[in-house]
C-alpha positions in Angstrom: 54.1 73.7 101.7 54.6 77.5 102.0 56.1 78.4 104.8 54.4 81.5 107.3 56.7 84.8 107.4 58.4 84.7 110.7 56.4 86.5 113.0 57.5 90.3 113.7 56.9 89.5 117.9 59.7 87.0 117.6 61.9 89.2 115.3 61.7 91.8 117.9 62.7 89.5 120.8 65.5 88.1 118.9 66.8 91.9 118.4 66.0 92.5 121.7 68.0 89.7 122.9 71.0 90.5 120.5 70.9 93.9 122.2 70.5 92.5 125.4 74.1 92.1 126.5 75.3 95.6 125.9 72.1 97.3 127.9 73.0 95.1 130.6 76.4 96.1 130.6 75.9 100.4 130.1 75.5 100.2 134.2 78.3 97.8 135.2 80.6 99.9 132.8 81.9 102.2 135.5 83.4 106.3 133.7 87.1 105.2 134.8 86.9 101.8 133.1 90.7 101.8 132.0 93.9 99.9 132.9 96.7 101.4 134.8 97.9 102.4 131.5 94.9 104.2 130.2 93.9 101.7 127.3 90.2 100.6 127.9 90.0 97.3 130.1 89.5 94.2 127.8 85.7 92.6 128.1 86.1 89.5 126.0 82.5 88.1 126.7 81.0 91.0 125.7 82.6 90.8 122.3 81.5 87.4 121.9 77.9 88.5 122.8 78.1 91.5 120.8 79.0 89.1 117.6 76.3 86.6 118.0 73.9 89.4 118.6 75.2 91.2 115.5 74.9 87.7 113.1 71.4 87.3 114.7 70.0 90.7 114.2 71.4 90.5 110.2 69.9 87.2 110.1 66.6 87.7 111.4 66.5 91.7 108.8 67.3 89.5 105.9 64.9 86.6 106.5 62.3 89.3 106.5 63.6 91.0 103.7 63.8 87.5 101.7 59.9 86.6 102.0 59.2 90.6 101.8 61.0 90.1 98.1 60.9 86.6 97.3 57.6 84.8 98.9 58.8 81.5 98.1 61.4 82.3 96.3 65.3 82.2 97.2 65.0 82.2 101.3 68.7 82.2 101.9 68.3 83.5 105.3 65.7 81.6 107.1 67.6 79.2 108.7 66.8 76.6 111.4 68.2 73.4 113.0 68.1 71.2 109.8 69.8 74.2 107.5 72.6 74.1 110.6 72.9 70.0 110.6 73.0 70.1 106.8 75.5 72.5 107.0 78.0 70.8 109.1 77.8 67.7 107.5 78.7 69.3 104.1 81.3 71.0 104.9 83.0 74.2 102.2 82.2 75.0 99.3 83.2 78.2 96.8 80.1 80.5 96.0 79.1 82.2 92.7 77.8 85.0 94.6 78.5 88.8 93.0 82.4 90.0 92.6 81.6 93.0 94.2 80.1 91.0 97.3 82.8 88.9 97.4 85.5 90.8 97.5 84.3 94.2 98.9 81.2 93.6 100.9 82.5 90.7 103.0 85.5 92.8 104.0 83.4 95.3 105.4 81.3 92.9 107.1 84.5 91.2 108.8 85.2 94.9 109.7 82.2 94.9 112.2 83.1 91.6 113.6 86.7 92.4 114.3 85.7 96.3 115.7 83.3 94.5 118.5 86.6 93.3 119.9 88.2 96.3 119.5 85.6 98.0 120.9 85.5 96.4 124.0 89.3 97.0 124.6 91.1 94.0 123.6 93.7 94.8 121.0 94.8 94.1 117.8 95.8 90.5 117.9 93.5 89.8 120.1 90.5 91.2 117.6 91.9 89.6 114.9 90.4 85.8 115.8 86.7 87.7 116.2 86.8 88.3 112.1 86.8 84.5 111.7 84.8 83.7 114.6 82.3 86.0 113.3 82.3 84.3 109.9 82.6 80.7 110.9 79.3 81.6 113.0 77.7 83.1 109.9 78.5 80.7 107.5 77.5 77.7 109.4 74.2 78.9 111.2 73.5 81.9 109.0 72.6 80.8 105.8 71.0 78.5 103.8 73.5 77.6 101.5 76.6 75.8 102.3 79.6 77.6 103.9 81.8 79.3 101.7 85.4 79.0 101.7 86.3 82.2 99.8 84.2 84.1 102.3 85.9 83.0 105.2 89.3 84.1 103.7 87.7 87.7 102.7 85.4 87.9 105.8 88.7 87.1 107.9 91.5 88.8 106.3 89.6 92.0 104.9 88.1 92.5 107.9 91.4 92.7 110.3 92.3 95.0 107.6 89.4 96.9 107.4 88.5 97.0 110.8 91.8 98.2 112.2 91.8 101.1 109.7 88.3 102.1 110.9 88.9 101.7 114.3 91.6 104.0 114.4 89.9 106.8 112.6 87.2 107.0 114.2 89.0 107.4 117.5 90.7 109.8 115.3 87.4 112.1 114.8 86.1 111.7 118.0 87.9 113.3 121.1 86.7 113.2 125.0 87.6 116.3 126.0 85.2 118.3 124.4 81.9 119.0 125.5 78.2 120.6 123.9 77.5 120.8 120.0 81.5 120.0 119.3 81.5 116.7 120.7 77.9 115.5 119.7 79.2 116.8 115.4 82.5 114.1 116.1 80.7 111.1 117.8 78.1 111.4 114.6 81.3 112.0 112.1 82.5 108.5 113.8 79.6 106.9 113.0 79.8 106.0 109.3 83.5 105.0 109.9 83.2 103.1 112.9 79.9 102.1 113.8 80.0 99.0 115.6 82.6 101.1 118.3 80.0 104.1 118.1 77.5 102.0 119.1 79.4 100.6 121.9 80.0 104.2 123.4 76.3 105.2 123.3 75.5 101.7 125.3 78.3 101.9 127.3 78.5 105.9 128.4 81.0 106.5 126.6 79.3 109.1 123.9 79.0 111.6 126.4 81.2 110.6 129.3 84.2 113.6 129.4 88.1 112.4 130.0 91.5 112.1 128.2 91.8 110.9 125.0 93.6 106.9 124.2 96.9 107.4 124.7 97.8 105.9 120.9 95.0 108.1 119.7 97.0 110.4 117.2 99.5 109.1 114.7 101.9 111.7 115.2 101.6 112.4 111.5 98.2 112.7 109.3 98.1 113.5 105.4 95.5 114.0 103.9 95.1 114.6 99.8 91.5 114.9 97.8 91.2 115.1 93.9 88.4 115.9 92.2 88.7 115.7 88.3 87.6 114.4 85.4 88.7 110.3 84.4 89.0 109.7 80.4 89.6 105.5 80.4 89.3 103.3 77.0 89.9 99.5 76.7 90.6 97.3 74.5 87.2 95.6 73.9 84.1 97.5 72.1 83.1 100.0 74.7 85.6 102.6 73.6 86.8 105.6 75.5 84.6 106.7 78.3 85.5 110.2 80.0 83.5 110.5 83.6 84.1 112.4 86.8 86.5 111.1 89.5 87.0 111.5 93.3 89.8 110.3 94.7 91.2 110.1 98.5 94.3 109.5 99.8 94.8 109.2 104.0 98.7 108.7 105.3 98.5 107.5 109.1 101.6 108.0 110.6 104.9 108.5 108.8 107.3 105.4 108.7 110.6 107.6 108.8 109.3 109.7 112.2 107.2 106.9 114.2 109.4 103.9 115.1 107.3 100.6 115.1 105.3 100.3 118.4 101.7 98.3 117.4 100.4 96.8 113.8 98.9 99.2 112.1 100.6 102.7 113.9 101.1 103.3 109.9 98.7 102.9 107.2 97.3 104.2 103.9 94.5 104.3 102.6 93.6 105.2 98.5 90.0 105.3 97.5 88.5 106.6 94.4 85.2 106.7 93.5 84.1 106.9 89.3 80.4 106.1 88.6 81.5 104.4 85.5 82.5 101.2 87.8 79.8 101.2 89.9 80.7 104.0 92.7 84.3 102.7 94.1 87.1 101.2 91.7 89.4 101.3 93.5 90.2 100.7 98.0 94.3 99.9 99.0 94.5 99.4 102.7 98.2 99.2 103.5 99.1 98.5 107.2 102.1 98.3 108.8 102.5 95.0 111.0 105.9 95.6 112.2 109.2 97.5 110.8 112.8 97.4 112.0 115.3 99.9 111.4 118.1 99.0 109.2 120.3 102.1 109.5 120.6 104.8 112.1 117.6 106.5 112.5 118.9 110.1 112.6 120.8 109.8 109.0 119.3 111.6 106.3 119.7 108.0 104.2 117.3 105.5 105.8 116.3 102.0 105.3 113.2 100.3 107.0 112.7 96.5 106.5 108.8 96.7 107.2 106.1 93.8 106.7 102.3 95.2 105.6 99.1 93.4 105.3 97.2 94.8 102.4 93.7 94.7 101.2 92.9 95.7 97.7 89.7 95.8 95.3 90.0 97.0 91.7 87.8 97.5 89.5 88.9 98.3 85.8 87.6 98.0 82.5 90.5 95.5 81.3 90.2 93.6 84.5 88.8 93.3 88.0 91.0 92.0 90.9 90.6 91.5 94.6 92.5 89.9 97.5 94.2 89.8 101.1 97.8 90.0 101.0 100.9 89.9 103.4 104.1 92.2 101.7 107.3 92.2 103.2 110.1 94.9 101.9 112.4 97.3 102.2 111.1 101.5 102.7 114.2 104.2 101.9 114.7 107.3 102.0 116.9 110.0 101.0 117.3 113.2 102.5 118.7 116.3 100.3 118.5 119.8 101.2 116.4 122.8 101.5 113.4 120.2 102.7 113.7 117.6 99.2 113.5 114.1 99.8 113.1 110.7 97.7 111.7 108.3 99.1 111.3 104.5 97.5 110.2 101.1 98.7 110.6 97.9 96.7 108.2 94.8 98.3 107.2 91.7 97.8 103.7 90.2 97.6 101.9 86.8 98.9 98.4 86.7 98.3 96.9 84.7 100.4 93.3 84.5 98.5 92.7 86.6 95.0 90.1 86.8 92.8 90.2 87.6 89.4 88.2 88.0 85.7 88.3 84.8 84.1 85.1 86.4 81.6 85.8 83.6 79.0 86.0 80.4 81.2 85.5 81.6 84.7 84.2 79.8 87.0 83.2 76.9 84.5 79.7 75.4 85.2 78.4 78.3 86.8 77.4 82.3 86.7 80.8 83.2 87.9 83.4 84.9 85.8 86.3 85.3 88.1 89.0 82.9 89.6 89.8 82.6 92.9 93.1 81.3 93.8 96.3 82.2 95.9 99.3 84.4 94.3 102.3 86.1 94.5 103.2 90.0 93.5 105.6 92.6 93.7 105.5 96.6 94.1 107.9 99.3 93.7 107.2 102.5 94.1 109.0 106.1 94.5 108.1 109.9 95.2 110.1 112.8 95.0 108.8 115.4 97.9 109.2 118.9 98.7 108.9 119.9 102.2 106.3 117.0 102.9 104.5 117.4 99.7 104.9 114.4 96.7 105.1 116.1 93.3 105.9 113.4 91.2 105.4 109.4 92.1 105.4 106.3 90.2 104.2 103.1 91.3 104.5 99.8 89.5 103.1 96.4 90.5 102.7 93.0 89.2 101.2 89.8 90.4 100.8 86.6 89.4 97.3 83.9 90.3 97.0 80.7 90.6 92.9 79.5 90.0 92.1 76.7 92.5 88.1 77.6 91.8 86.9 78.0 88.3 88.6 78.0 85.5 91.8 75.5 85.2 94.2 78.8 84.5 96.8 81.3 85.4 96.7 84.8 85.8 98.7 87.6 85.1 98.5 91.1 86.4 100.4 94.6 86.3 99.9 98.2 86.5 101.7 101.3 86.2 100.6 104.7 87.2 102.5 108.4 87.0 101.4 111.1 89.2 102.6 114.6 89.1 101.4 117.6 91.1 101.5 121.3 90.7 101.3 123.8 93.4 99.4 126.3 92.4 98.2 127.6 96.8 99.3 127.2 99.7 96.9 123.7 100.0 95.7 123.8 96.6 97.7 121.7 93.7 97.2 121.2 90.1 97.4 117.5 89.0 97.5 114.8 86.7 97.3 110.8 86.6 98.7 108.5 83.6 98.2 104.5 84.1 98.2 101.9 82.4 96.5 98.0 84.1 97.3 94.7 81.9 95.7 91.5 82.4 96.4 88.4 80.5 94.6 85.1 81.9 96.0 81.4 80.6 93.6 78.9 80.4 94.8 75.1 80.3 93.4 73.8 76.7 92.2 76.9 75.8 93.1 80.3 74.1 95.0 82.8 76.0 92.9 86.1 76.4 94.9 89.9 77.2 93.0 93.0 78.5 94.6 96.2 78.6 93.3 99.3 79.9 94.8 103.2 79.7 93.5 105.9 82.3 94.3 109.6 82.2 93.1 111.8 85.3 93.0 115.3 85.1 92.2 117.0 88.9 92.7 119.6 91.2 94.5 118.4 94.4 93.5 119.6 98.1 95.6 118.7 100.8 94.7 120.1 104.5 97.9 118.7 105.7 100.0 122.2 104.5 98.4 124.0 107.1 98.2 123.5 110.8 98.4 119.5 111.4 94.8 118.6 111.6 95.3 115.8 114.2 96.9 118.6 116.6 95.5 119.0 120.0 93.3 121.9 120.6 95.9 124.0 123.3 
């Protein structure tokens, strides 16, 4: 028997009640709501409400959407108490759903879940449990289909990632102390980065409310480098050599040789690029630092950092796409010369804790898929030669090794190398160029071998802000 949409009067009062916690709370949330210290004061039940509301309100848009689209067709959202029994009785499975859902979207959604903690004041560690809360709610009571294993991992571990990168930037953009058309342009510049802690200020007060900044607010140290080229890429199946535009970004949170280790994530990276021939982004490395000690004396022009990093990548090539959550732990060096030249290396290695990877021939046997998941290991080296705080020539190398335990019975083999040098050519304008070069070759277990290789030039013109006044500099 069909079954009726869900009414739109009880949509509404779900939404309402998923809202409901933080409207109660916008009066009870008093303008000096801060510890002794000045960090917000923590309001863990909040969070928790602020997650179950944000699950329901997703739920109860894409149930709508499904019979909208479907009619009785694939109603993956509209749940109810026999989905949830059927559910937990089951237990995990390991979906076929879309690579680039998988491995990009789920991160981002664990990014909300982990920000409502953040956003109500508790910290890192203490937002890092809400990513898997989040999911583990989602994935039992939120769908239709059994819960997915591989989503947990990427909900979980991308999203501590994610969320901590986003969390800090927006706090970034935003600043309390100003006031009129100034401060209303950075809490709606916030938005897109950080919206679950946007939304959280508008409830709460906090959009408006004037004060001093977060103590941790600025990084000490922000660069900030934009390339905008053209991307000539060929492969080494039949569709040949492909030349498209390219926009790449490249964000530098802190600086490892001048901020001693105080919190995770007090240095990060972030490289982006953005080529329409892979679907809008091919390429997002998070790199956060989760702690650093100092292996030689921190005033020496020779320096040595033993540093540990969690990492988030998604790639998206023509020979090969990869994904995963990763824990690094290495070595970061330095060597000062004179007249403002340094070289600076770091040499790390890599355990992936969940990857994915194309398996096109015998991925994910039985099924739609064509990618691998399975846990790994990896290394990454990595020097650039700077002038004055400006890299004009780097090289990066990594390699990394996966192990399927869904899909195909094979192992994988990864590595890329990529040359960048820089020219230049004003005082925050450079001339540029990009050489790299990404391998895969998969292993299958009774079957052929299969290699995929894949050579990228980028041509590009280089802005980087960061050679004037320090963008992140308080207004005086």
């Amino acid at each position: 028997m069909r079954r009726a949409p869900p009414r739109r009067a009880a949509t509404l009062a779900l939404l309402a009640l998923a809202a409901a916690p933080a409207l109660l709370h916008a009066q009870a949330n008093p303008p000096g709501d801060t510890t002794a210290l000045g960090r917000p004061r923590p309001h863990l039940l909040r969070a928790l409400a602020e997650v179950a509301g944000l699950n329901i309100l997703i739920n109860r848009v894409d149930c709508d959407l499904a019979h909208a689209r479907d009619g009785e067709g694939r109603l993956w959202a509209c749940v109810d108490p026999g989905v949830w029994s059927r559910n937990i009785r089951y237990g995990w499975a390991w979906d076929v759903d879309a690579f680039h859902t998988n491995m990009f979207l789920h991160p981002h959604h664990g990014a909300m879940y982990f920000n409502t903690a953040r956003a109500n004041g508790l910290d890192f560690w203490e937002s890092a449990p809400f990513a898997f809360l989040g999911s583990l709610m989602w994935e039992y009571l939120g769908e239709t289909e059994r819960p997915s294993l591989n989503d947990l991992y990427n909900t979980g571990f991308g999203g501590i990632a994610l969320g901590e990168v986003y969390h800090r930037l927006g706090a970034l953009i935003r600043d309390d102390r100003r006031r009129g058309a100034g401060r209303v342009l950075r809490e709606l510049a916030a938005f897109p980065v950080d919206p679950i802690g946007s939304l959280n200020r508008w409830a709460h007060g906090g959009f408006s409310r004037v004060g001093p900044n977060p103590p941790d607010r600025h990084p000490g140290t922000l660069g900030l480098v934009v390339q905008t080229g053209g991307r000539t890429a060929s492969d080494s199946g039949a569709t040949g050599r492909r030349t498209t535009p390219s926009i790449l970004v490249d964000v530098a949170y802190g600086d490892p040789y001048r901020r001693a280790y105080d919190r995770p994530f007090d240095v990060f990276t972030v490289r982006m690029q953005v080529s329409p021939d892979a679907g809008g982004v091919n390429l997002l490395r998070v790199r956060g630092r989760l702690w650093a000690h100092e292996l030689t004396d921190s005033t020496n022009d020779n320096r040595a950092i033993l540093t540990v990093n969690q990492q988030f990548e998604y790639l998206h090539t023509a020979a090969y796409r990869f994904g995963g959550q990763s824990v690094e732990a290495g070595v970061v060096g330095g060597l000062g010369f004179f007249l403002g030249i340094d070289l600076r290396m770091e040499a790390f290695a890599e355990g992936v804790m969940l990857g994915a990877v194309d398996a096109p021939k015998e991925g994910g046997t039985g099924s739609e898929r064509t990618y691998d998941f399975g846990p790994g290991v990896g290394g990454t080296l990595a020097a650039s030669f700077l002038v004055r705080g400006r890299s004009l020539v780097s090289a990066r190398g990594h390699w990394g090794y996966l192990h399927s335990v869904s899909g195909s019975p094979a192992d994988h083999y990864v590595r890329n190398l990529g040359f960048e040098l820089d020219i230049p050519v004003a005082r925050e304008i450079a001339l540029g160029g990009f050489a790299g070069w990404f391998r895969r070759h998969s292993s299958y277990h009774g079957h052929p071998g299969e290699t995929a290789s894949f050579p990228e030039l980028r041509i590009y013109v280089s802005w980087q802000p960061n050679r004037g006044p320090p963008i992140w500099e308080e207004p005086r």
